[in-house]
Legacy VTK file of the C-alpha trace (Angstrom):
# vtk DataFile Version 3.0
C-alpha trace
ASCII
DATASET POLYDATA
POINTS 175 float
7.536 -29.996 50.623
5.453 -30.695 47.690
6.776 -30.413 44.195
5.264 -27.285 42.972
5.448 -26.325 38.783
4.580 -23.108 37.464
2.779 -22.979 34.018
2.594 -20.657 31.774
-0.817 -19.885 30.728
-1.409 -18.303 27.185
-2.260 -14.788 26.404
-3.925 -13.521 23.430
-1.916 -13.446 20.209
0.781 -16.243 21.633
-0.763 -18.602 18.679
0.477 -16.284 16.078
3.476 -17.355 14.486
6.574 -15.527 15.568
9.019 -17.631 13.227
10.346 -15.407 10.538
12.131 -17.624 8.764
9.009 -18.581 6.178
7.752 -14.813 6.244
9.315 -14.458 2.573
7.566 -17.945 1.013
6.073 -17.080 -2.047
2.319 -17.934 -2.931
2.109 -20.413 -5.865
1.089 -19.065 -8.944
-1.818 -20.893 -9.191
-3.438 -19.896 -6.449
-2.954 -16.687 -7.084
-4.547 -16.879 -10.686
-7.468 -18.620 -8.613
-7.994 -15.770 -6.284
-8.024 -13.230 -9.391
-10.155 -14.976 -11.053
-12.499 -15.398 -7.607
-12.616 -12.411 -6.840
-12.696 -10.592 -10.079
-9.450 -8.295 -8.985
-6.217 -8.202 -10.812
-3.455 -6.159 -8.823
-1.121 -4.416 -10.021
1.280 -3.687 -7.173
2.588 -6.422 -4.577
2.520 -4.553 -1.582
5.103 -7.051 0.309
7.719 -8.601 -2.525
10.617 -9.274 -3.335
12.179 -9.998 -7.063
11.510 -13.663 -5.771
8.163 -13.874 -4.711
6.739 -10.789 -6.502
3.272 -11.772 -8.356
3.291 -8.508 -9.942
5.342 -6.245 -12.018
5.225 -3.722 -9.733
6.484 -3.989 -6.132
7.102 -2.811 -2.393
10.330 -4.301 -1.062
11.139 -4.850 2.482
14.209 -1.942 1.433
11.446 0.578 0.655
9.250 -0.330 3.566
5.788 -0.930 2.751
4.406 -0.420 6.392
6.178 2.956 6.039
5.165 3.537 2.087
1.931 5.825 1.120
0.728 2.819 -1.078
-2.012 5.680 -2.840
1.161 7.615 -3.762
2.852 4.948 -5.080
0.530 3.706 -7.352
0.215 7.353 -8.460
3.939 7.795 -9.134
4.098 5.245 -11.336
0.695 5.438 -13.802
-1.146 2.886 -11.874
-4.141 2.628 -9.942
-3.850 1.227 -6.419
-4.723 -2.024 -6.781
-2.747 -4.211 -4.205
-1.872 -7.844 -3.718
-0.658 -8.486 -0.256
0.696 -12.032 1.212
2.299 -10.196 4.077
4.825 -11.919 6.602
2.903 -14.269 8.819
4.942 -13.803 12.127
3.830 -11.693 14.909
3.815 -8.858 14.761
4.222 -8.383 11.259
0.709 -9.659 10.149
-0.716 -7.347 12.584
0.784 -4.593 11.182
0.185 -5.220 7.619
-3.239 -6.022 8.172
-4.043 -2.709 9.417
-1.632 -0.741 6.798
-4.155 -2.717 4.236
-7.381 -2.114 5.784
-6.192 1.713 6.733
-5.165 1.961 2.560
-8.465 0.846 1.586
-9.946 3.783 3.215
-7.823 6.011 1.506
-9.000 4.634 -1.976
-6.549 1.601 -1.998
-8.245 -2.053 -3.419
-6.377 -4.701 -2.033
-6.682 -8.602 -2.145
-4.949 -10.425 0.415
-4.287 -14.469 1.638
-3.689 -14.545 4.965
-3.351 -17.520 7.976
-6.530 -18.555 8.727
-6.811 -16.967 12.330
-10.089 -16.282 13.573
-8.979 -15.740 17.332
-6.126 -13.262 16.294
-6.410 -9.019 17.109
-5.718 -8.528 13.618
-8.681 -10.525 12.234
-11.323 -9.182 14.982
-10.246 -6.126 14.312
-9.056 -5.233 10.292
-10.924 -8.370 8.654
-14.255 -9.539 10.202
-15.553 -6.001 10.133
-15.226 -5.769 6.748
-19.276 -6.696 5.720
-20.401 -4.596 8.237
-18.680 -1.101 8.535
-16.609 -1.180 5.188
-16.689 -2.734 1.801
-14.388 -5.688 1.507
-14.858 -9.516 2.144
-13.215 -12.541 3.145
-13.556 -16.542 2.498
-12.323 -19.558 3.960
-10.932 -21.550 1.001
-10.831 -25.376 1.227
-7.321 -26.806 1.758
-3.960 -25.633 2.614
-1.484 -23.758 0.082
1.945 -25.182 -0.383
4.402 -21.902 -0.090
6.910 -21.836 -2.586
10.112 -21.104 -0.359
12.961 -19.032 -0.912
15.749 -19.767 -3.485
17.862 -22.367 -1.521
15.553 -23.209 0.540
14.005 -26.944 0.932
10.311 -26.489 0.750
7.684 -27.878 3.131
4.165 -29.615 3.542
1.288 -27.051 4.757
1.254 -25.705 8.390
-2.538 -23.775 8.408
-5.116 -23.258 6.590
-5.627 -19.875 5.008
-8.061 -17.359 4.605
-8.576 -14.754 1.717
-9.463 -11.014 1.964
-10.562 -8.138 -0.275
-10.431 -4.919 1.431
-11.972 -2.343 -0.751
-11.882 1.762 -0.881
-15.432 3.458 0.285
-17.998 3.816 -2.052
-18.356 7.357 -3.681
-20.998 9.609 -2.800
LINES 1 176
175 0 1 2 3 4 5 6 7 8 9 10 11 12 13 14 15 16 17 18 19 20 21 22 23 24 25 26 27 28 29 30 31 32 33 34 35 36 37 38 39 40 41 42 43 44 45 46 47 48 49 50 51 52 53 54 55 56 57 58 59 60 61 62 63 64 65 66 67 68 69 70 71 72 73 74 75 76 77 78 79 80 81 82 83 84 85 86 87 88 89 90 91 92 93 94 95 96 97 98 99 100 101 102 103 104 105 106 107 108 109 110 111 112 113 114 115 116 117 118 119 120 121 122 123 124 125 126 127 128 129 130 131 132 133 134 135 136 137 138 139 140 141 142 143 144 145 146 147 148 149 150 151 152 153 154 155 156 157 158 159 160 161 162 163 164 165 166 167 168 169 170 171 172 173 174
């Protein structure tokens, strides 16, 4: 009888990462100052933070539940306007999720400025990112190199896994 091997074959969305253990890495301080500066947006909320990683003074935590959280609200409640920054946890299904909770914001009136994996084949970029030019206001860019995370307290940091990708959602225009 022939020695027969079964193989699994990929489905859409099984190259998104589904590790959690780097979804709370912190982007480095200068890169965010770079993508302020780039795209000429300074947030005032981080929409996914905690007292670790936060980039700005105010912040969602995972306790409060930002997928969960009326981000227009929030910003109201506390004097602000709703400008977002958003380096969301990169496992599945997690970026998904946050990707659309940012793009479905934006529509309400929310800005928010985003770095993301850079995953062109994912549902979450066909579907909250690349239609941005076209049916929305927002953007995105493809910024040369890798960021170096800045991991957890206690935990050993690590060279670059992907390349990343950088997003500005922004509200409709007023009539």
């Amino acid at each position: 009888m022939p020695d027969i091997r079964l193989i699994k074959i990929p489905k859409p969305g099984d190259n998104e990462p589904k590790d959690t253990s780097r979804d709370a890495w912190a982007t480095p301080i200068k890169k965010y100052e770079s993508m302020v500066l780039h795209w000429g947006i300074k947030p005032l909320i981080d929409a996914c933070a905690e007292a670790h990683n936060t980039k700005c003074s105010l912040f969602i935590t995972p306790q409060i539940n930002s997928l969960s959280t009326d981000w227009i609200a929030f910003a109201k409640e506390r004097g602000v306007d709703p400008i977002f920054w958003m380096n969301p946890p990169y496992s599945h299904p997690l970026i998904l999720q946050f990707c659309k909770k940012a793009y479905e914001e934006s529509g309400r009136g929310a800005t928010v400025l985003s770095l993301l994996p850079s995953q062109t084949g994912s549902k979450w970029f066909h579907e909250y990112v690349k239609p941005l030019p076209k049916i929305r206001r927002g953007d995105y860019d493809f910024p040369r190199g890798r960021v170096s995370f800045v991991p957890p307290p206690g935990v050993k940091p690590s060279s670059p896994m992907i390349e990343n990708l950088e997003v500005l959602w922004l509200p409709p225009q007023e009539v």
